[in-house]
C-alpha positions as CSV (number, residue, x, y, z in Angstrom):
1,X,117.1,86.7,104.0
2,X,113.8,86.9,105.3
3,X,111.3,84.7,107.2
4,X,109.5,82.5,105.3
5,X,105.6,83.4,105.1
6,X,102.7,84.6,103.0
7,X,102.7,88.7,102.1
8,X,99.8,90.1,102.5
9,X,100.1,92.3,99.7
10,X,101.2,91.2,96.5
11,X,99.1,88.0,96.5
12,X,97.8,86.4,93.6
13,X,96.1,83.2,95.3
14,X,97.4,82.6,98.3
15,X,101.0,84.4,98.9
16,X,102.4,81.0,98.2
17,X,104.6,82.0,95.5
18,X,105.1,86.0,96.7
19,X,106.4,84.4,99.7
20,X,108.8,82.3,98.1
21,X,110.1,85.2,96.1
22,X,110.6,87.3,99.4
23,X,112.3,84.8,101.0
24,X,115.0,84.0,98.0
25,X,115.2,87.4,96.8
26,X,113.7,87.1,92.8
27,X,111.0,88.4,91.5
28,X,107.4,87.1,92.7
29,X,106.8,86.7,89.0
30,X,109.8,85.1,88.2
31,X,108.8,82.3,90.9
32,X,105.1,82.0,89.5
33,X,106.1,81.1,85.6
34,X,108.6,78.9,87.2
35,X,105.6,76.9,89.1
36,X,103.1,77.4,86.1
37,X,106.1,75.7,84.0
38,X,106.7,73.2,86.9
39,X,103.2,71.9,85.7
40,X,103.7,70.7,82.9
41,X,105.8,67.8,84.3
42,X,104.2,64.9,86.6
43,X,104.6,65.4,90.5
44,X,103.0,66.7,93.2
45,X,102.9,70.5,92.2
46,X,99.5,71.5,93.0
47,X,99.7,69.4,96.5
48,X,103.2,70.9,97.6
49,X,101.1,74.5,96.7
50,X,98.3,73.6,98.6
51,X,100.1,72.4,101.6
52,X,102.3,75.4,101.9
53,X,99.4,77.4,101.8
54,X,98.3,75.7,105.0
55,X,102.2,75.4,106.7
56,X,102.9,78.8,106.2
57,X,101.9,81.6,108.2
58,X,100.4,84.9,107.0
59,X,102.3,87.8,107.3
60,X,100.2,89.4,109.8
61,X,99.6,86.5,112.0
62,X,103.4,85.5,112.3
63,X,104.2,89.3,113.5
64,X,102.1,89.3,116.1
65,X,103.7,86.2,117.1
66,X,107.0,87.3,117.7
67,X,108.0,88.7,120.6
């Protein structure tokens, strides 16, 4: 498996979800109709979204990171 951050290619939004994919090894796709179905039941969704998109590290910066 891979490290857990944001692509930067093959971004919709924010990589949230492309990220995911790489990480678990499906389809980016697969892992966006799964949140866009995820949405149609109550819970925090959107603000489990939005704070991965702040937790996570692009792809870029988390490279030049490691050593």
């Amino acid at each position: 498996m891979t490290a857990l951050v944001r692509p930067t290619h093959g971004r919709v939004i924010a990589g949230v979800c492309a990220g995911l994919a790489q990480r678990f090894g499906v389809s980016a796709t697969t892992v966006r109709v799964i949140f866009l179905l995820s949405c149609l039941l109550p819970g925090p969704q959107f603000l489990l979204y939005i704070a991965l998109w702040i937790l996570l590290p692009s792809e870029d910066k988390a490279r030049t990171a490691a050593w």
